[in-house]
N, C-alpha and C positions, 0 to 999 in steps of 0.2 A: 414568776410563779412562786420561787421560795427564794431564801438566801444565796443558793449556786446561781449560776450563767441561769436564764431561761432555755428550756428545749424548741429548737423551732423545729417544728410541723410542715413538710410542703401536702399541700392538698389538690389534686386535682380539678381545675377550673370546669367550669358548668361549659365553655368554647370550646376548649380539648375535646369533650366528650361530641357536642355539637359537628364538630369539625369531625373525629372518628365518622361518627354514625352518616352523615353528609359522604365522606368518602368510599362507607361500606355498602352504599346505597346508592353511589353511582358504578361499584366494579361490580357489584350483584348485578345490574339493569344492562351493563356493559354483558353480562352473560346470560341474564334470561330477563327479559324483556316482561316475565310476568311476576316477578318474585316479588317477595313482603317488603314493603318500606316499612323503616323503623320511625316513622311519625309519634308511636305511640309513646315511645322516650322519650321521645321531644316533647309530647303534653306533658309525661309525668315531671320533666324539670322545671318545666312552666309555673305549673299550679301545684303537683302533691305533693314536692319532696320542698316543704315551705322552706327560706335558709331566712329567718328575721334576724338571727346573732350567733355569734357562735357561745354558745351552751357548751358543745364538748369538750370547748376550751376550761370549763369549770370541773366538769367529772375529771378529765386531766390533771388540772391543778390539786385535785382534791387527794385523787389516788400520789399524786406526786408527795403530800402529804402522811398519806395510808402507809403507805408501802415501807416507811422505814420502821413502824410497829410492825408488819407482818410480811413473815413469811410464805410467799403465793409458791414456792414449788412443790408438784403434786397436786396442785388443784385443778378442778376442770373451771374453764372460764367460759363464761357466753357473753357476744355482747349482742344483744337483740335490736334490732332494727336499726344495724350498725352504721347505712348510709357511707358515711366519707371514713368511718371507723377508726378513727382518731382515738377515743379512751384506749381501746383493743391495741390499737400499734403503737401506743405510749408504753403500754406493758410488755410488749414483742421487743420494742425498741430499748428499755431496760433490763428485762431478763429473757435472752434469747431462747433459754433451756423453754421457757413456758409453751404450753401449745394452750390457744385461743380459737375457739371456734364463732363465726361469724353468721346470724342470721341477717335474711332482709325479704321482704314481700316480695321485689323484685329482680327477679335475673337479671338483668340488665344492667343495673347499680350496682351488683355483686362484680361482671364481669368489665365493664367500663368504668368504674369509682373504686370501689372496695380494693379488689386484687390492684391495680396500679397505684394506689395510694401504698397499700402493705409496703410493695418492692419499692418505691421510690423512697422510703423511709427506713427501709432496714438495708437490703443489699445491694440496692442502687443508690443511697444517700450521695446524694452531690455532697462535692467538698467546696463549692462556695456559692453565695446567690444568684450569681451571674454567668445558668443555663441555658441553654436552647432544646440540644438535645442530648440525651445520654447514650453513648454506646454497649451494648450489653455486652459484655469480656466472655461470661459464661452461665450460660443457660441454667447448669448445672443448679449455681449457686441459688438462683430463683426459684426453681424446683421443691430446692430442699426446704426453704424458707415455708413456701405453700404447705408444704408438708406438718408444718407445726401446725395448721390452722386445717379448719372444716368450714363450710361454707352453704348452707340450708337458704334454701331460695322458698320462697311460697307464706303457708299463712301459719299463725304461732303454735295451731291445734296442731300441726303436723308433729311439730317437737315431742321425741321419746325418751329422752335423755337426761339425765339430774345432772346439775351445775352445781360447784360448790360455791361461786359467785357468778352473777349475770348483772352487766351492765347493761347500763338503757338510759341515753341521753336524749333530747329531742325527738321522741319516738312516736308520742302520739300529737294530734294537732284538734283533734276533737273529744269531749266530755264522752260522748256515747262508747268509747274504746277505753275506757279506766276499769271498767271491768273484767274485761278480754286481757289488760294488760294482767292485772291482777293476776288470774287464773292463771295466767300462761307462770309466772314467776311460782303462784304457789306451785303447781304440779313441776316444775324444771327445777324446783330451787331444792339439795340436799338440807334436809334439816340436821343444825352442827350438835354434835355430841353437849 
């Protein structure tokens, strides 16, 4: 990415998530015989949450870049339809003081992608590539992490809040949403002095 070491990223696999929701959906069924199957995750990883390349790896490289002209603390950060939220915890991951709040249309990516991508990169970071599974030491520490960060499930009009920066990498996948996206950034985004 620049002249230092490259930062590696681990990212939560599309099978992990499979494999949770496969598991959450047989001890649900194990208890009530009439409860929701989570199918509809299943579609959305299928078809709407497209993965053609990794793009976030560019916002990354890019703020990797940014960041040594400016100073982000004090800012509020958003990153919009944050998915695997990779830009977001490249920031988390070099200035821990930041809090970053985290949108995404669906619950589901928020709580099976987003939140375990965070902690697997900040206070659960493996010390080498060759994982299975991690032990968690202390709750505690995960907690607090959460806590630098917000997390807004639903759609962009929801947003009440001004950002003095808002990320958005591989957000939208159709024309007809340049707009929406638009609007959402003008009305969220602080206009700077």
């Amino acid at each position: 990415m620049n002249d230092k070491e490259p930062i590696v990223f681990y990212k939560r696999c599309l099978s992990d998530v499979k494999f949770q929701i496969a598991q959450n959906d047989e001890l649900e069924n194990e208890v009530n015989q009439n409860s929701y199957s989570s199918a509809k995750i299943l579609e959305l990883t299928v078809d709407n949450d497209v993965v053609h390349g990794v793009y976030e790896g560019d916002l990354v490289e890019y703020l990797s870049i940014k960041l040594k002209e400016i100073n982000l603390s004090g800012n509020k950060i958003l990153e919009l339809g944050c998915g695997s939220a990779l830009p977001g915890i490249y920031l988390l991951s070099t200035q821990p003081s930041l809090c970053v709040d985290f949108q995404d249309y669906n619950e589901d990516v928020l709580k099976l992608v987003t939140i375990p991508n965070i902690l697997i990169n900040t206070v659960l970071r493996p010390q080498s590539d060759e994982i299975s599974e991690l032990d968690i030491e202390e709750e505690t520490n995960c907690l607090n992490q959460l806590k630098n960060s917000r997390f807004f499930k639903g759609d962009w009009n929801e947003l009440n809040e001004k950002y003095d920066i808002i990320l958005s990498s591989e957000t939208i996948y159709n024309l007809s949403s340049i707009p929406k996206l638009y609007n959402v950034i003008k009305h969220a985004l602080k206009y700077p002095n």
